[in-house]
C-alpha positions in Angstrom: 138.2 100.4 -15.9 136.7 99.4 -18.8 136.0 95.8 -18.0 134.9 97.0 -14.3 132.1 98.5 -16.6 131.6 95.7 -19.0 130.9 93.8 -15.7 128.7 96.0 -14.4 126.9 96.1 -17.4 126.6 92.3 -17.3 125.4 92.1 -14.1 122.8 94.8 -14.7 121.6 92.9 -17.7 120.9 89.7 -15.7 120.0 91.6 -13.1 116.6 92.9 -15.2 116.5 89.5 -17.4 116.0 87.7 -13.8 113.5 90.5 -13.0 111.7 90.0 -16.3 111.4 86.3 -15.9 110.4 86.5 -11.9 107.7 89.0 -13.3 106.6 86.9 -16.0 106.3 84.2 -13.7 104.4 86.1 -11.0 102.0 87.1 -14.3 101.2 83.6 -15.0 100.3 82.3 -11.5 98.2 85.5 -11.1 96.3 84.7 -14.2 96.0 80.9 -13.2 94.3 81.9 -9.6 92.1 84.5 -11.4 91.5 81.3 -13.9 90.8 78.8 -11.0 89.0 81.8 -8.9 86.8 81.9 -12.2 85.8 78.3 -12.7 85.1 78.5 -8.7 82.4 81.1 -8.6 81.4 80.1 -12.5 80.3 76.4 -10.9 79.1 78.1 -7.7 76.4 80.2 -9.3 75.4 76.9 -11.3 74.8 75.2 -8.0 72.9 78.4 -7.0 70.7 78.5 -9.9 70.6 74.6 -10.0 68.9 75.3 -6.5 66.7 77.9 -7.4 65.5 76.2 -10.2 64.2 73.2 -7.7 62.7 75.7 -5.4 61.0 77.2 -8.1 59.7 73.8 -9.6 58.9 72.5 -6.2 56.7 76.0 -5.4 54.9 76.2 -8.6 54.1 72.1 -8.1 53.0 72.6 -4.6 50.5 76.0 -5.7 49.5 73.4 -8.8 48.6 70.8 -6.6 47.3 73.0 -3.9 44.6 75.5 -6.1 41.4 74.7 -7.9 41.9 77.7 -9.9 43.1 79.9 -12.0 42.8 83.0 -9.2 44.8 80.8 -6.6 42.0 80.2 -4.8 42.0 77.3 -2.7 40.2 74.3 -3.4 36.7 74.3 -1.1 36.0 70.5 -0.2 32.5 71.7 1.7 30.4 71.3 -1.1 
């Protein structure tokens, strides 16, 4: 009886030691995707404001270019 127990004792212990360690493992790859899922939208919002930084150079270069004053008046070549 009492090794009966002793062996069910044992196999409940590596029972929850291989429990621990499958948890622990599933632990770390869900913190490496939330990682990798971080760097991914971290360097997609650089490329978005990469973007908007262009369109915003490009429309304030084009209004420069495209004005002859400071109103935003368009230049009048009737004169």
């Amino acid at each position: 009886m009492k090794k009966q127990t002793v062996m069910a004792l044992a196999f409940l212990a590596m029972f929850f030691i291989s429990c621990r360690e499958t948890t622990q493992e599933k632990t770390e790859d869900a913190v490496k995707a939330i990682g990798e899922d971080i760097e991914d939208n971290a360097r997609k919002a650089g490329e978005k404001i990469k973007d908007g930084a262009k369109k915003v150079e490009e429309e304030l270069d084009e209004e420069i270019h495209e004005t002859d004053d400071i109103n935003g008046e368009e230049a009048n070549d009737d004169f």
